[in-house]
Every structure is written in structure tokens, then in C-alpha cells.
C-alpha positions in Angstrom: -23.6 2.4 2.5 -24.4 4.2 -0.5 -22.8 7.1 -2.1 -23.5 10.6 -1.1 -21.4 12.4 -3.8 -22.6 14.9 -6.1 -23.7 13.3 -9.3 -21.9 15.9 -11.4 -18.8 14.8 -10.2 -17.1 12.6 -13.3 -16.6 9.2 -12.5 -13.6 7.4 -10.0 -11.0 5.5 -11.8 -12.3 2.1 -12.4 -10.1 0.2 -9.5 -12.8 -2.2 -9.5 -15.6 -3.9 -11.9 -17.5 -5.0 -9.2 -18.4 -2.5 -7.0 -20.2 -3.8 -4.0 -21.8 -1.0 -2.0 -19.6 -0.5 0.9 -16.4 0.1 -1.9 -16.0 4.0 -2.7 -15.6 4.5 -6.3 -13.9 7.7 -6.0 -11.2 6.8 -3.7 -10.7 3.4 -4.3 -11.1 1.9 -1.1 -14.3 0.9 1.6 -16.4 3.5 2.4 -15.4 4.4 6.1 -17.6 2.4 8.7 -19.3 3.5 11.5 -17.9 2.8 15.0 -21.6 1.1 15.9 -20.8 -1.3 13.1 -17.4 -2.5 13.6 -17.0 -6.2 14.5 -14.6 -5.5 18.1 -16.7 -6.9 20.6 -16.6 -10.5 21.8 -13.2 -13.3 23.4 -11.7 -13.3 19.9 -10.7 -9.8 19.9 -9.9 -9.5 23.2 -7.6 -12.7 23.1 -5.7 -10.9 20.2 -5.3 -7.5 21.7 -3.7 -9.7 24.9 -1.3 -11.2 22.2 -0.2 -8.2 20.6 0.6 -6.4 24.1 2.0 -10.0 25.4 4.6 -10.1 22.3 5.3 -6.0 22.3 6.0 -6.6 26.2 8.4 -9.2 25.6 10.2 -7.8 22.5 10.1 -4.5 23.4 14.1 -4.2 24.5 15.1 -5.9 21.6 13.5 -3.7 19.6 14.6 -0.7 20.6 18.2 -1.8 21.0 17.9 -2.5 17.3 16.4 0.5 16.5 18.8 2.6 18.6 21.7 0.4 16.5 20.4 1.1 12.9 23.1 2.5 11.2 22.4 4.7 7.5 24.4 3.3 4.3 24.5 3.7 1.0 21.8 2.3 -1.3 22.7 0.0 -3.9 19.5 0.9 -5.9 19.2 2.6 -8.8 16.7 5.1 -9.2 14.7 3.2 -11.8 15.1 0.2 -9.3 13.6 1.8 -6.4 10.8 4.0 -7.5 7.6 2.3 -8.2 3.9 3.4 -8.9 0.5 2.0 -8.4 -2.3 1.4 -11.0 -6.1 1.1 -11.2 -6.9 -1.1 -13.6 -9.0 1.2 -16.4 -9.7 0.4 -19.8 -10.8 3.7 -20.9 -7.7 5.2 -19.7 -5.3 2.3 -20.2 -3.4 3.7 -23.6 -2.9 7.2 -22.2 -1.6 5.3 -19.0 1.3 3.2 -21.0 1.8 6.9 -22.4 2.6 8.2 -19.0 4.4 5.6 -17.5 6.7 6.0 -20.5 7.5 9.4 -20.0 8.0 9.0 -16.4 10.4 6.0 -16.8 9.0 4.0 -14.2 9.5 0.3 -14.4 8.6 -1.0 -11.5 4.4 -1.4 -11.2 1.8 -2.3 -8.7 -2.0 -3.3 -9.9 -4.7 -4.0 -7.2 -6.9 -7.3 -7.7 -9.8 -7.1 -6.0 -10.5 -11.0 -4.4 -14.2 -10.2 -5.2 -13.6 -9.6 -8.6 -12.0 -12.3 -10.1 -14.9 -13.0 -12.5 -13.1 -9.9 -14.3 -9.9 -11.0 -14.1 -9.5 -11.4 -18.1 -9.6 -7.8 -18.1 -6.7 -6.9 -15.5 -4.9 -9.0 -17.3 -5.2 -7.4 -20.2 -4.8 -3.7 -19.3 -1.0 -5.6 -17.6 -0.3 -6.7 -20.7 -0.3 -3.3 -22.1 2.7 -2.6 -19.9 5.8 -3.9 -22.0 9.1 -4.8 -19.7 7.6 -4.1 -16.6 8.2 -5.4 -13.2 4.9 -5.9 -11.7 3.7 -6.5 -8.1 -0.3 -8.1 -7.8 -1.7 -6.7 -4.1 -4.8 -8.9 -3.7 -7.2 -7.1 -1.9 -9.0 -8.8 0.6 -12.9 -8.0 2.2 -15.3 -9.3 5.0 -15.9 -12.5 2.7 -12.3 -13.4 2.5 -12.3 -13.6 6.4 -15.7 -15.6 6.7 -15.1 -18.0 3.8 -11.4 -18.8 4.1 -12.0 -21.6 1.2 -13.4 -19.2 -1.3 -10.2 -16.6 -0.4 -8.2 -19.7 -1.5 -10.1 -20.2 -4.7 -10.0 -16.3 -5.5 -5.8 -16.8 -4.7 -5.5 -19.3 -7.1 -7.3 -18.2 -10.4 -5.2 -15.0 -9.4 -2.2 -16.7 -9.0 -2.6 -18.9 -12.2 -4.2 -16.1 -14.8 -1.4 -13.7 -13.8 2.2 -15.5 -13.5 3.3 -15.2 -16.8 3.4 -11.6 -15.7 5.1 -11.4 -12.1 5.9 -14.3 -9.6 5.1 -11.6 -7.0 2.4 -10.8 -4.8 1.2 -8.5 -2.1 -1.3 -10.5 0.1 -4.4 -8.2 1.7 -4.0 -4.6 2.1 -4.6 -2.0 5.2 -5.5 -5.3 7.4 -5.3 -3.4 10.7 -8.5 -1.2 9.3 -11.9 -2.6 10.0 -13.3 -1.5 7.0 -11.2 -3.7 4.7 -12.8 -6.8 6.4 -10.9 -7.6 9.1 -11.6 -7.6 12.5 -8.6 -7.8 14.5 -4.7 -9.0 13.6 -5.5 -12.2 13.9 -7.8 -12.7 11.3 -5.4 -10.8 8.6 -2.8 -13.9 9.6 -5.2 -16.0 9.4 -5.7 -14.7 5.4 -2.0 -14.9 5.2 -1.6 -18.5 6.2 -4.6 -19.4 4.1 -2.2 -17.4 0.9 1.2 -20.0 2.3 -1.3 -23.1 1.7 -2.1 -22.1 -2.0 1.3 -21.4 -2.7 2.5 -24.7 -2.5 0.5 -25.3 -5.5 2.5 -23.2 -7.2 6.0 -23.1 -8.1 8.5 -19.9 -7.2 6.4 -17.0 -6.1 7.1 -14.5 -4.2 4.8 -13.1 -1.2 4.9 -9.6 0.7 2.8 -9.2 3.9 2.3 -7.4 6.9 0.5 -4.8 5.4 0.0 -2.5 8.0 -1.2 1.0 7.1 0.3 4.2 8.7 2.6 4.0 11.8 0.9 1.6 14.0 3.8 -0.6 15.6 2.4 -2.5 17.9 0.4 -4.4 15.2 3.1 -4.4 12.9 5.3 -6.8 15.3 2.4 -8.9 15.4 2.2 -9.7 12.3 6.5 -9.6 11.5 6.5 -12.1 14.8 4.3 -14.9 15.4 3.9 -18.5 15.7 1.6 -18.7 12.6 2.7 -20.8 9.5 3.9 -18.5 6.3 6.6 -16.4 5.2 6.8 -13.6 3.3 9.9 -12.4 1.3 9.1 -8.8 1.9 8.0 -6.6 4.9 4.9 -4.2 2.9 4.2 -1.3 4.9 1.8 1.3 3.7 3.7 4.2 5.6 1.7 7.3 5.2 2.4 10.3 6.9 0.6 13.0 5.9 -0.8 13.7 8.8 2.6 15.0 10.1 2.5 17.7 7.0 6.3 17.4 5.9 8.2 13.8 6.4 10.4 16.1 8.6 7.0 16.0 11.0 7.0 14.3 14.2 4.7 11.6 16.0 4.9 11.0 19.5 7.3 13.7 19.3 10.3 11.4 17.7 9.3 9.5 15.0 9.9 11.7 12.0 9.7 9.6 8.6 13.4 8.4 9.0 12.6 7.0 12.3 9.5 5.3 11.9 11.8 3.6 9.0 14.6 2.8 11.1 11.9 1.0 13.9 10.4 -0.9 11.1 13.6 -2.1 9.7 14.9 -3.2 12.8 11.1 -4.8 13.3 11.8 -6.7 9.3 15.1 -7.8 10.5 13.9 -9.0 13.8 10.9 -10.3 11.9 10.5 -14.4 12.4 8.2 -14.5 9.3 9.6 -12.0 6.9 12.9 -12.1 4.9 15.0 -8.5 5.7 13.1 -6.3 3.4 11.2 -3.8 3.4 9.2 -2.3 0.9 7.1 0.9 1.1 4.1 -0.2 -1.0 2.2 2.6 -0.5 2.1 6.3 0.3 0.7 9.7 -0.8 -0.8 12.8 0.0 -4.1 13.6 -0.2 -4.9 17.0 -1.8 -7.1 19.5 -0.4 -10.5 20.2 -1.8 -10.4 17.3 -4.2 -14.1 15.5 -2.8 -15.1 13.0 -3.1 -11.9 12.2 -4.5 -10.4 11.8 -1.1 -12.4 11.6 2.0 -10.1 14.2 3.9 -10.7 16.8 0.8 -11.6 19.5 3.0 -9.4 19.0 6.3 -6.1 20.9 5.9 -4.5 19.1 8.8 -4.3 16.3 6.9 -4.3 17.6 3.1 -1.7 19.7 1.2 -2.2 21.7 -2.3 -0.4 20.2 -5.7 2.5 22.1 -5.3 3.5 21.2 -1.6 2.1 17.7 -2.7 5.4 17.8 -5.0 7.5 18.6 -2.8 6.7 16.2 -0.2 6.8 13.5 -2.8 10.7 14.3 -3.5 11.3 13.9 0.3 9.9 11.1 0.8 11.6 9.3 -1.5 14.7 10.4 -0.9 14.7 10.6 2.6 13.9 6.8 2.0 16.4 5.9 -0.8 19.2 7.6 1.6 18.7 5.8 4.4 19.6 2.5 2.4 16.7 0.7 4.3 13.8 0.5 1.9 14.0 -1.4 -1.0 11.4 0.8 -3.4 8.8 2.6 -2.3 5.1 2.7 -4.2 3.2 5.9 -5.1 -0.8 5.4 -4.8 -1.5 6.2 -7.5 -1.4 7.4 -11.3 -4.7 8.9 -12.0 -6.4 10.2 -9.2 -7.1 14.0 -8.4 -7.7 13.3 -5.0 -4.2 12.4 -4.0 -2.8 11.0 -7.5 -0.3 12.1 -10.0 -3.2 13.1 -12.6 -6.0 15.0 -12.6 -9.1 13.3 -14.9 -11.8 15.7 -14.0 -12.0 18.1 -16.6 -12.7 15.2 -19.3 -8.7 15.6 -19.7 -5.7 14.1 -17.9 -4.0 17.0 -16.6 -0.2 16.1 -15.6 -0.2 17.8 -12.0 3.1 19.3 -10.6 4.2 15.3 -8.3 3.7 13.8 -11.5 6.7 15.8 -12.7 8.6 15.7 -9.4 8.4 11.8 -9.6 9.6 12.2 -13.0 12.6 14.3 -11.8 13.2 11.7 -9.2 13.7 8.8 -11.4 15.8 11.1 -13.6 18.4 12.0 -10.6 17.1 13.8 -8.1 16.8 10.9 -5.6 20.6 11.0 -4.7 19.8 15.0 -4.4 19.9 16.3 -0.5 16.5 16.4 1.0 15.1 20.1 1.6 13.8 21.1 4.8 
């Protein structure tokens, strides 16, 4: 799929050297496929759809006692522990990046390596290396190739895994597994992925893996992969709990879930979990702005969009909202520079600061303990 963007339009963050064509460079992620040309047909993925019903259906009381259960406490974390932001590697940008990160106090980091891109992994390295003190989480990406050639996603893991651990012993493996257009077709392949990541790690010594990596608030697949009979464990449930489309985190799906409740259900899910230690992690979440294209590919659909200013003030209640149920662990922001749903606005040829890049600021400065707004 090729891009249809204006050409005037500056350029997307890097996020990626190699940019095959079905990768968006302005919103960092696969260009969105068309329903013709997703992989669902065929017994595979109708074996795997039986297994996720099968193991809802049996868990499904268990569940919701624990959910029902799942009492609020106090969190242990400090501000600086808990907040955490997401970077595209960029080595144009990379020196006013340490700039910012400095000024907002944030120590806790995530950097996306693309598995297809390892030839350039000199250069994430690198623009790490820039980061002094940091705590850094790796979230490998994953593609199409990663699921057809399970020995090559091995290879990619390990030149990962041995140019980058003098910087973290952590990693996030695959990302947004349950959408087709990050390369796999059904649940069972993104375990399969997983498993293949266990096996590699037993070459190393001490690191840590998240998983799951289920975007938005999709349950059902989420116990699938937290509960299985596959071999790997993760030390961290990563859930990429956006919910945007609900406007405020004080908006409901289904009628119920507001964002507290779809984090009570998927901490009682990570403590029920028979592959994942009992924590969670947010490892993702934003909102996308409104008339931002092709910076975001909801720019122009207000149900789904907010302006900088509410942007702001959704940022401060998700996090605390988060932080003061004492469930989550830290929660990511994706991402620094982007003006599509990012902290920074590069398109004027400057990096203008926009107002959620100074609410995360006053977040990590004290307001997380403050008393979330309605």
C-alpha cells in the first residue's frame, strides 16, 4: 500500500529505517488493511476462535468473581516510578529529545525495535545511549515475516537481545498482536511468537519479558493469551489500553467498563494469569488529536479524536485514575514527538511543546496523587 499523503506535509518521526511499504511513516504503525486482504479464512483460525470461546466459557465465573472482589489500595509508586514515555528512535531529533525528557523528569523509557530492522540496530542503540540513568523497556515489533519464518524472528531476538542489554534486561515482545495488520493472523500465532521469544531467552542470562500485548479493551483475547497451555512466561501483563473512543476515561463500554473497570477486569485476568507474573503494565495509551492527518489516521473523526487542550486533560486522568487504583504498575505515553497524538508538535520545522506535554510534566511533579476531575 503506498502512501496517499500530501507531499507537503513534513516528514513522520523516523520510528523506523526500513520502511517497508505497508508501514505508515506518519503514524508509526501498518497502514490499515483491507478486510479482502486479511488472512481469517481457513481450520487454523477457526480452531483458535473455538479455543478462545472454550477457555472464556470455562473461566468466565472465576473471572468475574475476581473482578467483582478487586479491592482499590494505595500505590507504593512514586510518581517518577510510575510514569513512563515512549520514543521513536530519530537521530535528527535525538539531542532536543534528551532536552525534553529532562525537563519532564521522566525516567522510565520505552523505544520500539522494529524485528525488520535490525540491520540498523547500531543506530537505536546509539540514540539509547543518549539517555543517561534511564530505565529502558525494548518492545520488539513484530510483522507478517516474524509469523512465517519463526527462525529468522529468533535471529532478529537475539542480535536485539545481545546489542541492547547493557542497556535494559527488559523487553516487550510483539505489539497490537490481536490486529491483523501487525502480521498476525489470529491469537495463536502471536503465542506462537511468544514461545519462539521463551526459547531465545534461555540463551541469555536474567531478562525480563512482558507479553500479552493486546490493544484496546478486547478481553476475550486477552485471557487467551494470560491463560494457556503454551510454554513461556512473562514477568509483566502489557496491555495497550486505549480508550479514546469513550472521550473521557470516565466513558463507558458495554455500558460498565469505564477506564477503572476495564483495569480492575484485567488485573484480576494478570492475577489469574497461568503465564504472567501479577503485573500489569499499561504500555501504551494516547489520544489522537483532531485534524492532525496524516499524523493520525482518525484526524478528522471527532468521535474518536479530542483537541490539545482536552488531550491534556485526559492525559492527567488517565494516569491518575490508574496510579489510584494501586493496580497498574506504570503506565506508557505513545509518544514524545508526534502531532498527531504525541506530546510535540514537529510540523512547523520547530518542536512546539503542546499543552499534555506540560500536564505530564505536572503529573510527575505531584499531581498524580491529585483527585481526578470529572
Amino acid at each position: 500500500m503506498k502512501d496517499n499523503s500530501d507531499p507537503k506535509s513534513p516528514r513522520g518521526i523516523q520510528c523506523t529505517s526500513n520502511q517497508p511499504d505497508w508501514w505508515d511513516p506518519y503514524s508509526c504503525q501498518p497502514y490499515k488493511m483491507r478486510d479482502e486482504d486479511k488472512p481469517r479464512g481457513g481450520i487454523a483460525n477457526v480452531i483458535e476462535y473455538l479455543k478462545v470461546a472454550l477457555s472464556n466459557l470455562i473461566a468466565f465465573p472465576i473471572i468475574a468473581l475476581a473482578t467483582i472482589v478487586m479491592k482499590k489500595k494505595a500505590s507504593q509508586k512514586s510518581a517518577v516510578e510510575f510514569v513512563g514515555l515512549s520514543l521513536s528512535m530519530d537521530l535528527e531529533y535525538a539531542d532536543q529529545m534528551v532536552e525534553m525528557v529532562e525537563e519532564l523528569g521522566v525516567k522510565r523509557l520505552l523505544l520500539r525495535i522494529p524485528s525488520w530492522d535490525v540491520d540498523a540496530i547500531k543506530d537505536y542503540v546509539f540514540f539509547a545511549e543518549k539517555f543517561k540513568d534511564k530505565h529502558w523497556v525494548i518492545n520488539v515489533l513484530q510483522s507478517r515475516d516474524s509469523v512465517r519464518d519463526i527462525a529468522s524472528w529468533q535471529n532478529q531476538l537475539r542480535t536485539i537481545f545481545e546489542s541492547t542489554n547493557h542497556l535494559t534486561n527488559t523487553y516487550w515482545i510483539g505489539n497490537a498482536v490481536n490486529r491483523t495488520k501487525w502480521g498476525c493472523a489470529h491469537s495463536g500465532e502471536a503465542l506462537d511468537l511468544q514461545v519462539a521469544a521463551e526459547q531465545v531467552r534461555g540463551e541469555f542470562s536474567k531478562l525480563e519479558f512482558w507479553g500479552s500485548s493486546i490493544i484496546d479493551f478486547e478481553p476475550l483475547l486477552s485471557w487467551r493469551t494470560l491463560w494457556n497451555l503454551k510454554s513461556f512466561r512473562v514477568q509483566g501483563n502489557a496491555a495497550l489500553l486505549y480508550v479514546n473512543r469513550r472521550h473521557s476515561p470516565y466513558g463507558t463500554q458495554y455500558g460498565v467498563f469505564d477506564l477503572e473497570n476495564k483495569l480492575r477486569l484485567a488485573k484480576a485476568m494478570t492475577k489469574l494469569s497461568n503465564r504472567s507474573d501479577d503485573k500489569l503494565w499499561i504500555s501504551e495509551t494516547n489520544w489522537p488529536l483532531l485534524d492532525t492527518k496524516p499524523f493520525t489516521p482518525n484526524s478528522g473523526n471527532p468521535t474518536r479524536t479530542c483537541d490539545e487542550q482536552t488531550q491534556a486533560e485526559y492525559l492527567k486522568l488517565y494516569y491518575q485514575i490508574a496510579w489510584q487504583t494501586g493496580w497498574v504498575e506504570g503506565v506508557y505515553w505513545w509518544q514524545l514527538i508526534n502531532p498527531g497524538y504525541g506530546l510535540v508538535d514537529h510540523r512547523s520545522g520547530e518542536l512546539r511543546k503542546m499543552p499534555s506535554f506540560y500536564a505530564l510534566k505536572e503529573i510527575i511533579e505531584g499531581d498524580l496523587e491529585s483527585q481526578p476531575k470529572r
